[in-house]
TORROKOL-137381 format. One record per residue (C-alpha): residue number from 1; residue in three letters; z, x, y. Coordinates in steps of 0.25 Angstrom, whole numbers. Last residue first. Layout:
// TORROKOL-137381
<atom><i>NUM</i><aa>ALA</aa><w>Z</w><u>X</u><v>Y</v></atom>
...
// end
This chain:
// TORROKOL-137381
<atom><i>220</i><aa>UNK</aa><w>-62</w><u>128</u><v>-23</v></atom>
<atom><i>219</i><aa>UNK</aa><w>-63</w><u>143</u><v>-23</v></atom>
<atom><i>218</i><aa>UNK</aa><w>-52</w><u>148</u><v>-13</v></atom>
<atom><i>217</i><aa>UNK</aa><w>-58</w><u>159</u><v>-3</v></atom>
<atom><i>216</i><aa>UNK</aa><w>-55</w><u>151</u><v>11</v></atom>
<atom><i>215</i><aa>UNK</aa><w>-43</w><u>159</u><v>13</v></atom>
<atom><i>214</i><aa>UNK</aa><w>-27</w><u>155</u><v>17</v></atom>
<atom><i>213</i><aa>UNK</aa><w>-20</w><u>162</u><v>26</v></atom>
<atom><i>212</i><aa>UNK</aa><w>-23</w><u>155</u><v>39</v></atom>
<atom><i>211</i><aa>UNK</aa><w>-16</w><u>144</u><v>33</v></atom>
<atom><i>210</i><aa>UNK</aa><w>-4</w><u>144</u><v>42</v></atom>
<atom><i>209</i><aa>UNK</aa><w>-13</w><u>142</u><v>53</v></atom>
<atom><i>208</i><aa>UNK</aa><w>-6</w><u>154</u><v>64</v></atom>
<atom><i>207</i><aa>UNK</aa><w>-19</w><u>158</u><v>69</v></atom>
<atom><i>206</i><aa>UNK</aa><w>-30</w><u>150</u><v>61</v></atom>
<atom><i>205</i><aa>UNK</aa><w>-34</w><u>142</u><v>73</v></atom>
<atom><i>204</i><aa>UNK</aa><w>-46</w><u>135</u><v>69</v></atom>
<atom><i>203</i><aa>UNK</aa><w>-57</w><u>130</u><v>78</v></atom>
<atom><i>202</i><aa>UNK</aa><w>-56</w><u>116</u><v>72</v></atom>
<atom><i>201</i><aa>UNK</aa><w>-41</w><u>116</u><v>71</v></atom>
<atom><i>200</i><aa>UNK</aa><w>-35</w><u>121</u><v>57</v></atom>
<atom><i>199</i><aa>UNK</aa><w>-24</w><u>128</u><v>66</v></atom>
<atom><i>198</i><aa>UNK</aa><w>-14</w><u>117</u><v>73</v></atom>
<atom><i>197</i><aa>UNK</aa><w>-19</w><u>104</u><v>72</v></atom>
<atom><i>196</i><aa>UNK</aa><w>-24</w><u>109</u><v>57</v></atom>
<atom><i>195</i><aa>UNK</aa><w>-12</w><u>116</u><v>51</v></atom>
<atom><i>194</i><aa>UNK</aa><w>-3</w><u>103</u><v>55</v></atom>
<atom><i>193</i><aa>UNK</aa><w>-14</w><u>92</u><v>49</v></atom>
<atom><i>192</i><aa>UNK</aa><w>-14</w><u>101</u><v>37</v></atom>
<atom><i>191</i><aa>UNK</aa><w>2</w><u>102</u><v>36</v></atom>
<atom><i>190</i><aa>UNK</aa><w>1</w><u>86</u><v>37</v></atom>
<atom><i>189</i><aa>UNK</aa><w>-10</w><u>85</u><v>26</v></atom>
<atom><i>188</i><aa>UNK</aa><w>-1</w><u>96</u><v>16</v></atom>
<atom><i>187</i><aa>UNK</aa><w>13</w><u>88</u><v>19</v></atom>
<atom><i>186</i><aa>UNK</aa><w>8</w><u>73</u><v>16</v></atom>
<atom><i>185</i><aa>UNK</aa><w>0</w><u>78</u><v>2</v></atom>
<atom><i>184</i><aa>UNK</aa><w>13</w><u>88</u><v>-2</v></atom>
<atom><i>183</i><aa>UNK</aa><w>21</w><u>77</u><v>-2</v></atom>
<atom><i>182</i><aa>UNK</aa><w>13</w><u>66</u><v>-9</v></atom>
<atom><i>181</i><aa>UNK</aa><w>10</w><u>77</u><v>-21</v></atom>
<atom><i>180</i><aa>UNK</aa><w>-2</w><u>77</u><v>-29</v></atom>
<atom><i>179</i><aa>UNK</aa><w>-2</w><u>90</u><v>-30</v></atom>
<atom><i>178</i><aa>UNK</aa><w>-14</w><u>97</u><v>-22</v></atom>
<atom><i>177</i><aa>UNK</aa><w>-27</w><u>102</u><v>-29</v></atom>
<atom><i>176</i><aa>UNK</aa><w>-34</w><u>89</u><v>-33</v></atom>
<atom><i>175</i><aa>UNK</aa><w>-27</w><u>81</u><v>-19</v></atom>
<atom><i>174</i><aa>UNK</aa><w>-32</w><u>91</u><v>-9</v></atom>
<atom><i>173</i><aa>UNK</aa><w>-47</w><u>92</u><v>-14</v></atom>
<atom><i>172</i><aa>UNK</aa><w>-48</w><u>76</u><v>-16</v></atom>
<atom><i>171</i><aa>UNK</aa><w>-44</w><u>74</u><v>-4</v></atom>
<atom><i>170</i><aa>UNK</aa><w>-54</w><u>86</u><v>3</v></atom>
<atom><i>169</i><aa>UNK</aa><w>-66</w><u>79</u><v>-6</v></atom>
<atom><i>168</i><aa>UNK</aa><w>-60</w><u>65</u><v>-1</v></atom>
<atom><i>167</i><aa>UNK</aa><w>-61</w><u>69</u><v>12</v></atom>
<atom><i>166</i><aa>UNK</aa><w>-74</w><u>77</u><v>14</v></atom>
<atom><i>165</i><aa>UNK</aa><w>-77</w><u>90</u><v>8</v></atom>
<atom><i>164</i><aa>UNK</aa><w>-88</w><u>97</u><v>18</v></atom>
<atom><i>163</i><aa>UNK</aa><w>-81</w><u>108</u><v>22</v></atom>
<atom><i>162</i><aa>UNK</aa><w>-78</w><u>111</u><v>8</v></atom>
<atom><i>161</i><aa>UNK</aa><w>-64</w><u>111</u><v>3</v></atom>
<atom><i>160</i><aa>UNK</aa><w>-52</w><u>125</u><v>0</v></atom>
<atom><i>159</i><aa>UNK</aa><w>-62</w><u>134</u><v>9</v></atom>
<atom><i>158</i><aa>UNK</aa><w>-48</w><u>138</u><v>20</v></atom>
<atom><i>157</i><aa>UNK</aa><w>-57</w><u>131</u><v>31</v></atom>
<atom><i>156</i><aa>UNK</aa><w>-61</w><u>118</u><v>23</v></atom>
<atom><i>155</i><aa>UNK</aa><w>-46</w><u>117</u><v>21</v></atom>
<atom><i>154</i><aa>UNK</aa><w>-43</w><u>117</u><v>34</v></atom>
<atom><i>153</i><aa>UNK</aa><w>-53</w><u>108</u><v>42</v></atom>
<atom><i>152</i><aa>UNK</aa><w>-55</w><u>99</u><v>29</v></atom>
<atom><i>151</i><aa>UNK</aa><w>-39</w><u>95</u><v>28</v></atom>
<atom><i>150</i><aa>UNK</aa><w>-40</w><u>96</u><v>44</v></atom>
<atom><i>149</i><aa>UNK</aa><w>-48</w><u>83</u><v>46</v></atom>
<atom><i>148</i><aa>UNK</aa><w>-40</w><u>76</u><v>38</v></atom>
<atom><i>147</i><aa>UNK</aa><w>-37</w><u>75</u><v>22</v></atom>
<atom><i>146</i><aa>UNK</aa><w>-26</w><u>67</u><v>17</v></atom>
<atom><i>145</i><aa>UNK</aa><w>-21</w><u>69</u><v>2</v></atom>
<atom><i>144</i><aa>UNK</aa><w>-16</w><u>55</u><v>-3</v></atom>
<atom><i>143</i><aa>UNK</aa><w>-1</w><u>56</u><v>-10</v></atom>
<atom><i>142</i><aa>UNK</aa><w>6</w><u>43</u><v>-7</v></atom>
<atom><i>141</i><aa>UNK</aa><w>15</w><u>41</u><v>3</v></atom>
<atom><i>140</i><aa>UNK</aa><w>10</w><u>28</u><v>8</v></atom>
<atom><i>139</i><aa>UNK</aa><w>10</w><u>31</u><v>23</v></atom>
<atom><i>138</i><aa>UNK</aa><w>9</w><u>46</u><v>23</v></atom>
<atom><i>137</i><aa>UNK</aa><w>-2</w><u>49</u><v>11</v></atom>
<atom><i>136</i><aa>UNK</aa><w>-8</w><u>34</u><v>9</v></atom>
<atom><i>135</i><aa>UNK</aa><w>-10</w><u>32</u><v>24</v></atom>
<atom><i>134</i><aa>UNK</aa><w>-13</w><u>47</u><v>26</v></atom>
<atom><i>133</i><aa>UNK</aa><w>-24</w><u>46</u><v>14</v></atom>
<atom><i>132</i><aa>UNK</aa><w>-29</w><u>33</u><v>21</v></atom>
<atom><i>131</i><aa>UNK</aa><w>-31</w><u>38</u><v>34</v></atom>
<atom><i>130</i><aa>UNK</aa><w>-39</w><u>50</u><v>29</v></atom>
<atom><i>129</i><aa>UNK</aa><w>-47</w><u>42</u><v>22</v></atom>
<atom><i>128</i><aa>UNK</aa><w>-52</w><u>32</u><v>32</v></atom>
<atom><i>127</i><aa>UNK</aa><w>-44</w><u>19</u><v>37</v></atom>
<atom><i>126</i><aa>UNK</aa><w>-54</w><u>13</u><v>44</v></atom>
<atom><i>125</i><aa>UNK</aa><w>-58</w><u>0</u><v>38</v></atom>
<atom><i>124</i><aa>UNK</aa><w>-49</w><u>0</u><v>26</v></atom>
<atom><i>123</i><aa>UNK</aa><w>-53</w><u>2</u><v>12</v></atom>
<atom><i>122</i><aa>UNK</aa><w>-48</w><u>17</u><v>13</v></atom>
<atom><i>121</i><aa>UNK</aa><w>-35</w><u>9</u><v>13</v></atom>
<atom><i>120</i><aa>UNK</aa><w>-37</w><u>3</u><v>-1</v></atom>
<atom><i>119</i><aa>UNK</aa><w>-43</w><u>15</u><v>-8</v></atom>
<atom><i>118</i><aa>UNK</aa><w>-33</w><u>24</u><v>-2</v></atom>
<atom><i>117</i><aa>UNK</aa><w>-21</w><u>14</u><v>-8</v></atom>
<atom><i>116</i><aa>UNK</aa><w>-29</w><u>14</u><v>-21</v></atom>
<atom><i>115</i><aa>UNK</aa><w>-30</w><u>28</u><v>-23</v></atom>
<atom><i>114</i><aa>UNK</aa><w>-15</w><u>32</u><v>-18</v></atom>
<atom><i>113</i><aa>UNK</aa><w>-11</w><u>21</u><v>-28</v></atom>
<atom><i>112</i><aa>UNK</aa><w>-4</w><u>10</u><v>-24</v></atom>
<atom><i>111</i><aa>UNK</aa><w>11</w><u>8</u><v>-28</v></atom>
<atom><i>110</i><aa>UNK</aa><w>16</w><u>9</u><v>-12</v></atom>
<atom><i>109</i><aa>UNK</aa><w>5</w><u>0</u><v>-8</v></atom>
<atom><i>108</i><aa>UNK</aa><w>15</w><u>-13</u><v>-7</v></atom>
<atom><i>107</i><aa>UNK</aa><w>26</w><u>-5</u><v>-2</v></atom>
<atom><i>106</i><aa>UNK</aa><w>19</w><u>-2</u><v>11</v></atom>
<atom><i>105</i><aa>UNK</aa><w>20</w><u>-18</u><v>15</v></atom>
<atom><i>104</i><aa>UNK</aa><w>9</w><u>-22</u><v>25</v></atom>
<atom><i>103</i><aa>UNK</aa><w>7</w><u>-34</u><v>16</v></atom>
<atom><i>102</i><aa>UNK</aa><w>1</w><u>-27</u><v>5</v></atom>
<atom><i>101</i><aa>UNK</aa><w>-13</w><u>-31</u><v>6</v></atom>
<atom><i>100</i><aa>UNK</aa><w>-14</w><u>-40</u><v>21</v></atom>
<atom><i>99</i><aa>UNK</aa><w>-5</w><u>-31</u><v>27</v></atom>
<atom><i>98</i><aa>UNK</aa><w>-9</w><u>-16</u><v>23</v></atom>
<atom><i>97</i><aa>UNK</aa><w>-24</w><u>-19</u><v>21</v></atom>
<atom><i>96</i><aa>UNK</aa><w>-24</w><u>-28</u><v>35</v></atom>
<atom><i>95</i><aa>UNK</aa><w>-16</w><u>-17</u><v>40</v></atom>
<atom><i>94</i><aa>UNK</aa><w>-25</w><u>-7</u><v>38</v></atom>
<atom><i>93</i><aa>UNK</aa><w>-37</w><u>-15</u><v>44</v></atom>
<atom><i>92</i><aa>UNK</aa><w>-29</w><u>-17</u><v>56</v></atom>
<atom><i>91</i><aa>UNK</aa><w>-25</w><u>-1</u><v>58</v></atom>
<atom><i>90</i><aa>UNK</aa><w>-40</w><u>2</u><v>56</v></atom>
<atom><i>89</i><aa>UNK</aa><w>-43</w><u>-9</u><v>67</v></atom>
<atom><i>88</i><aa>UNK</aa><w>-31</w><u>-1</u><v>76</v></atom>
<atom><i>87</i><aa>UNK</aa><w>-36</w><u>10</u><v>73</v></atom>
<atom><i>86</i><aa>UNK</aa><w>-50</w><u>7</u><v>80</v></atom>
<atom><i>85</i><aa>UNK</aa><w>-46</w><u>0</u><v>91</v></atom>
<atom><i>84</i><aa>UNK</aa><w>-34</w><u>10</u><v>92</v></atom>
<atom><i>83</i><aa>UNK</aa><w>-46</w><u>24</u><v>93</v></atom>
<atom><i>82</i><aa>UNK</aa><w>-34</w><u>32</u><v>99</v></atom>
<atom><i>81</i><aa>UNK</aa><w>-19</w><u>31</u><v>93</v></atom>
<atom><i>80</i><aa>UNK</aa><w>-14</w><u>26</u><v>108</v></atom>
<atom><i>79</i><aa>UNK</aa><w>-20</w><u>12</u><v>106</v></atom>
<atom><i>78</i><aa>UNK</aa><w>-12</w><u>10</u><v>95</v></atom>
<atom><i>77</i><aa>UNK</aa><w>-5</w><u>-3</u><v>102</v></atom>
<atom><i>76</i><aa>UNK</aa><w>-17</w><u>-6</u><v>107</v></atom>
<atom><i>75</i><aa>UNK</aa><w>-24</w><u>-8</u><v>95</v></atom>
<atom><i>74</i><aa>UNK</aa><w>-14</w><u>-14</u><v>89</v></atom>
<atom><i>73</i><aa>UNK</aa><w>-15</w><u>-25</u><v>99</v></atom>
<atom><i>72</i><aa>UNK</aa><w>-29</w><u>-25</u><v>99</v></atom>
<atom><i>71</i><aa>UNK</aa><w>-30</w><u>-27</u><v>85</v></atom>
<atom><i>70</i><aa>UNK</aa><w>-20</w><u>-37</u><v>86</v></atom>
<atom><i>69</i><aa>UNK</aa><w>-7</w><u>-35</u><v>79</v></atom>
<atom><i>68</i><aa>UNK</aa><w>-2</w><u>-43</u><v>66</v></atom>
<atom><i>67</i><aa>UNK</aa><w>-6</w><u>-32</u><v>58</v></atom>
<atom><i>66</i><aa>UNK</aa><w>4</w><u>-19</u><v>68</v></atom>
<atom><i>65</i><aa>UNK</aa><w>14</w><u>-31</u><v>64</v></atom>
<atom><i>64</i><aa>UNK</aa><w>12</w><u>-32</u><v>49</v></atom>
<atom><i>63</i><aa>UNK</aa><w>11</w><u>-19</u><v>49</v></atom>
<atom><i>62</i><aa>UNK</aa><w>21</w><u>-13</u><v>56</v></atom>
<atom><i>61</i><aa>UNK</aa><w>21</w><u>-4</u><v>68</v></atom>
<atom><i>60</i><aa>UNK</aa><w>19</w><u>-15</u><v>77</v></atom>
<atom><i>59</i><aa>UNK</aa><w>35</w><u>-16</u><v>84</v></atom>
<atom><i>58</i><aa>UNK</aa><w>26</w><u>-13</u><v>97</v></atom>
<atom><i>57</i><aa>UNK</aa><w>34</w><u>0</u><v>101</v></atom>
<atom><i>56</i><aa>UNK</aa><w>30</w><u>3</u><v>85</v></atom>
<atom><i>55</i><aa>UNK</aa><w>17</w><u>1</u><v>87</v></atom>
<atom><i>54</i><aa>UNK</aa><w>16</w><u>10</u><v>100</v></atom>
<atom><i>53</i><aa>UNK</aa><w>25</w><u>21</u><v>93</v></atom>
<atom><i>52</i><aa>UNK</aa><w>13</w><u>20</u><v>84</v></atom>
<atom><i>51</i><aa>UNK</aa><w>3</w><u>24</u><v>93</v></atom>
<atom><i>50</i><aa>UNK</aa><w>10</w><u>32</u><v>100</v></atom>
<atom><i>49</i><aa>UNK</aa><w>12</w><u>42</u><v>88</v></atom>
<atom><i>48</i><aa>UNK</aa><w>-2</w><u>40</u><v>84</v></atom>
<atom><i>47</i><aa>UNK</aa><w>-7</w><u>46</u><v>97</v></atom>
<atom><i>46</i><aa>UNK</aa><w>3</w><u>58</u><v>95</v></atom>
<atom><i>45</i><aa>UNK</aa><w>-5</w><u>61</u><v>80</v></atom>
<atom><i>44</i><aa>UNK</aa><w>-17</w><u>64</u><v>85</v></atom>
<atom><i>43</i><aa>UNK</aa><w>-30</w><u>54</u><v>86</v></atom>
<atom><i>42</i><aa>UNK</aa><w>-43</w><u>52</u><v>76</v></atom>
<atom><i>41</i><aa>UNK</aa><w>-35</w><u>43</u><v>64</v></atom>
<atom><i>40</i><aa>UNK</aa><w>-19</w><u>44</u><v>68</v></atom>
<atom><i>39</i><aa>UNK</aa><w>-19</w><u>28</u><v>69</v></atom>
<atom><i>38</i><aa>UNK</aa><w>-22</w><u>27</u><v>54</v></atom>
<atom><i>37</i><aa>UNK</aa><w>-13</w><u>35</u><v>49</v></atom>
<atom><i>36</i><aa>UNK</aa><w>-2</w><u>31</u><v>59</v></atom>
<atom><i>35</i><aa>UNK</aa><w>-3</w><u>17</u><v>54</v></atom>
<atom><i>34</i><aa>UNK</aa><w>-1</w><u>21</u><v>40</v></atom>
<atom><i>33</i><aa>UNK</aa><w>10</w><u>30</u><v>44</v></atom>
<atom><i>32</i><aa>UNK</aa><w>16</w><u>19</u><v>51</v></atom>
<atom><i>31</i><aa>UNK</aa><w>16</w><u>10</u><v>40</v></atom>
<atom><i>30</i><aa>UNK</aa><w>24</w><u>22</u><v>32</v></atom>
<atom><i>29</i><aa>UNK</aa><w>34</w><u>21</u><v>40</v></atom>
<atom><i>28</i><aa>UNK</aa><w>40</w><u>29</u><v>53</v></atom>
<atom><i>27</i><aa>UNK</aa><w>29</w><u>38</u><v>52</v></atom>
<atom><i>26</i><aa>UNK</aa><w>27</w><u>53</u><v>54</v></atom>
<atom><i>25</i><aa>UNK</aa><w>17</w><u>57</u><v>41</v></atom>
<atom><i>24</i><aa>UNK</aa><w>20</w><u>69</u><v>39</v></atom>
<atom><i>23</i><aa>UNK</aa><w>33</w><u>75</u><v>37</v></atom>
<atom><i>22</i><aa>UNK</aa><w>25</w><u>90</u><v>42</v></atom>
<atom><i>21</i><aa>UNK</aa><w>33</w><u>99</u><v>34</v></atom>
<atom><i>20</i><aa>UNK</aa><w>33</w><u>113</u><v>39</v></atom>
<atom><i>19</i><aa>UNK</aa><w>21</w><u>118</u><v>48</v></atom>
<atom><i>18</i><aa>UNK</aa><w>20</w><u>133</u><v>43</v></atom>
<atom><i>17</i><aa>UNK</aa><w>26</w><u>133</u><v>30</v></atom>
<atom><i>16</i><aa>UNK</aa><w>21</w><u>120</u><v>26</v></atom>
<atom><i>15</i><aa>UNK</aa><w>4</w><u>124</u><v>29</v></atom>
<atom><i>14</i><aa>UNK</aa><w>8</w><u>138</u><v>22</v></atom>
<atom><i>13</i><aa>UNK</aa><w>13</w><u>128</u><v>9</v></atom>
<atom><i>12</i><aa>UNK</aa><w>1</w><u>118</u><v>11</v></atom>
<atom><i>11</i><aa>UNK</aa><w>-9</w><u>131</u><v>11</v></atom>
<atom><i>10</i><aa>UNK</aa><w>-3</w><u>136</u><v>-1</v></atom>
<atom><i>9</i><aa>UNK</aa><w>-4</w><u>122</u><v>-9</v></atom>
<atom><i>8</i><aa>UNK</aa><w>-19</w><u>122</u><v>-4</v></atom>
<atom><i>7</i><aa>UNK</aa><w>-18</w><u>138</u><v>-10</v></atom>
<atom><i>6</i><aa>UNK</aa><w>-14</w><u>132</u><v>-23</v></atom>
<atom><i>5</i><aa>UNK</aa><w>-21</w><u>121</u><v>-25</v></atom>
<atom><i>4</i><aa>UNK</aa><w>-34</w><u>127</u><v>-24</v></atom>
<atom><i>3</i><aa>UNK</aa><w>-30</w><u>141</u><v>-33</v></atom>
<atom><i>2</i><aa>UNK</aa><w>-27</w><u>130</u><v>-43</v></atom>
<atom><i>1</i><aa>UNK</aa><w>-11</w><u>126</u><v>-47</v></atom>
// end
């Protein structure tokens, strides 16, 4: 194992002992996840929550039916996820892919690649990488490293990638020096999001942060 993949693998394990498993992503099916990933886009977790509790009250959290709705229905029926004249057209445009291709049936994708299931849903109007990666990760359970906001927060702070890496660069970084493991994929982004609502904030508060530890003096 290379001095990188090490101390990631080090970080992860200081990351588990402090938060414990995360049992990310919470969803009743793997549709919902799908949904979820793309109405979590700029809001919090809680707001998703109602969104979909709103679906389900509505007998909607189903693709053919959530497809057969208006867009200002679904709109309005999302409306507590924030931005739900946007999302909902990004939610369209998803089901469109999902229910005109594979007849809104998960077990049609379930022997694509984890290549050509990005390729096909980064060809959707507003589904964005980070998106895609979640939906492949949590709804499809296949290995897809997802970066966010935090990914680069964090790690750019403890020197393992360039501040000015963007998405794929960070990916690409993860995936070379991390097994290749659908597990450890899901648990390591979940533990991320954990160790950056509560430490790894803007203004860091490193009191406590399980990582504190670690140094920034790893050649890369």
């Amino acid at each position: 194992m290379s001095q990188i993949a090490n101390q990631l693998m080090q970080m992860y394990q200081s990351l588990l002992d402090q938060y414990g498993p995360r049992h990310w992503w919470p969803g009743d099916s793997p549709f919902e996840v799908m949904v979820g990933a793309v109405l979590t886009q700029n809001t919090n977790w809680t707001n998703v929550e109602k969104a979909l509790e709103r679906l389900k009250n509505a007998e909607c959290l189903s693709a053919d039916k959530m497809n057969r709705l208006t867009h200002d229905q679904l709109a309005d029926l999302i409306r507590p996820a924030g931005y739900f004249n946007i999302k909902a057209k990004r939610l369209k445009n998803l089901l469109s892919w999902f229910c005109d291709q594979y007849d809104g049936q998960m077990a049609a994708l379930e022997n694509h690649s984890v290549s050509r299931l990005r390729e096909e849903l980064l060809e959707i109007n507003g589904i964005g990488r980070e998106t895609a990666d979640s939906i492949i990760l949590y709804a499809f359970n296949k290995p897809s490293f997802v970066v966010d906001t935090y990914t680069h927060r964090i790690f750019t702070r403890h020197g393992l990638i360039a501040q000015d890496d963007g998405y794929e660069e960070i990916k690409d970084f993860f995936e070379r020096h991390l097994e290749e493991d659908l597990h450890l994929y899901n648990e390591y982004h979940a533990l991320i999001v954990e160790v950056g609502k509560h430490h790894c904030k803007p203004k860091p508060k490193c009191d406590g942060c399980p990582l504190s530890c670690y140094d920034h003096d790893i050649e890369i």
